[in-house]
N, C-alpha and C positions, 0 to 999 in steps of 0.2 A: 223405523225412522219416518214413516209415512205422515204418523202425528207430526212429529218436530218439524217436518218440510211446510205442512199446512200452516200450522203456527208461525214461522218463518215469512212463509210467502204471504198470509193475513196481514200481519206484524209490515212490513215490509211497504203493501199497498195502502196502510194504513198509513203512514210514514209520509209516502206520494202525495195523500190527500190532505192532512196537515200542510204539508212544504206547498202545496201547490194553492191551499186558504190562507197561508200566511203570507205568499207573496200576490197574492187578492188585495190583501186587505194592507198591504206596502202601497201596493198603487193605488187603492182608494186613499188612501191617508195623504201621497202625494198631490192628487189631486185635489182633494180637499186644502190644501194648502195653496196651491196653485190659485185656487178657487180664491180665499181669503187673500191673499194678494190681489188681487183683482178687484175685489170687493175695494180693498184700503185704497188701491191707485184710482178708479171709479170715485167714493169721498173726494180724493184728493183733485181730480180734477172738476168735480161739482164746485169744491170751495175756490179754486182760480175762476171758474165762469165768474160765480159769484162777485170775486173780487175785481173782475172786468167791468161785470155791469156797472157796480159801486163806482170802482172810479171814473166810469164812462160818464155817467149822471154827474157824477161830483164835479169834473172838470167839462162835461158838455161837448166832449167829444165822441165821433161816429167809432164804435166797438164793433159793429157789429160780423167785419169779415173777422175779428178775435174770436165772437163769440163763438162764429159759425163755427171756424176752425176748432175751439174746444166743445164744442160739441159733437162734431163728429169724430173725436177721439174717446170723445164717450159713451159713442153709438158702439165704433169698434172695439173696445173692452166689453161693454155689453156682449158682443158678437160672442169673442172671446168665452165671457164668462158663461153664456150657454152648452157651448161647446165642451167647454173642462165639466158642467152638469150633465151635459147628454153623457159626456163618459164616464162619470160615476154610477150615473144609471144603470149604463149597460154592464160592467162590471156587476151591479146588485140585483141584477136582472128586473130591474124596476124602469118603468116610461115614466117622464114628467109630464102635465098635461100643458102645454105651450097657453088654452087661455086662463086656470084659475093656478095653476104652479101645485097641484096634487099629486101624490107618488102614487103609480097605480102598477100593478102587477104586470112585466114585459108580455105579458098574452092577451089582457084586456085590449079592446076593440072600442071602448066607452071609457071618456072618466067617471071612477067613482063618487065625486065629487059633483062635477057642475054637468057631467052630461054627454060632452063635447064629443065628436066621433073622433078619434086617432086617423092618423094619415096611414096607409097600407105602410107596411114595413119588411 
C-alpha cells in the first residue's frame, strides 16, 4: 500500500495547489474589477469637472471651490486605484514602476523599462 498512500498523498497536495491558484486568481479577478470601477467612476467624475468648467464659462460664474472639490475626489480614486494595482501586483508577485507604469518581476531592484530604482521593500 505504500504506492497507493504516495499517489494519495501527491494527488492530494496536488489538489491544495490548484484550490489554493484558483482562489489567487478569484481575488485577482476581484480586484481587477474593483479596478474597472474605478477606472469608470474616475471618467465619470472627469466629465462633471468638465461640465463645471463649461458651465462656469457659460454663465460667468466663479467654479472654482466646485472644481477644486471635484478634483480632489479625483485625486482620491486615483489613491484608491493604485492601491487595488499594488495589490494585484503583489498577488502576481509583480512590482509596478510608480514613474513609467512597467510590470517588473517582485525581486527587481530596477525598472526594466525606464531605469528607475524601486523603493526598499
Amino acid at each position: 500500500m505504500g504506492l497507493f498512500e504516495d499517489v494519495v498523498v501527491n494527488a492530494k497536495e496536488a489538489v491544495n495547489a490548484v484550490g489554493k491558484k484558483a482562489g489567487q486568481m478569484v481575488d485577482i479577478s476581484k480586484l481587477r474589477l474593483s479596478a474597472a470601477d474605478l477606472n469608470n467612476e474616475i471618467s465619470k467624475r472627469f466629465e462633471a469637472l468638465g461640465r463645471v468648467i463649461y458651465d462656469a464659462k457659460k454663465t460667468g460664474n466663479d467654479s472654482a471651490d466646485l472644481a477644486d472639490e471635484c478634483i480632489t475626489t479625483i485625486d482620491d480614486l486615483y489613491e484608491q486605484l493604485d492601491a487595488v494595482n499594488d495589490q494585484i501586483s503583489a498577488l502576481r508577485s509583480k512590482v509596478i514602476c510608480k514613474k513609467c507604469g512597467a510590470e517588473n518581476p517582485a525581486e527587481a531592484c530596477y525598472c526594466n523599462m525606464c531605469g528607475s530604482k524601486f523603493d526598499a521593500q
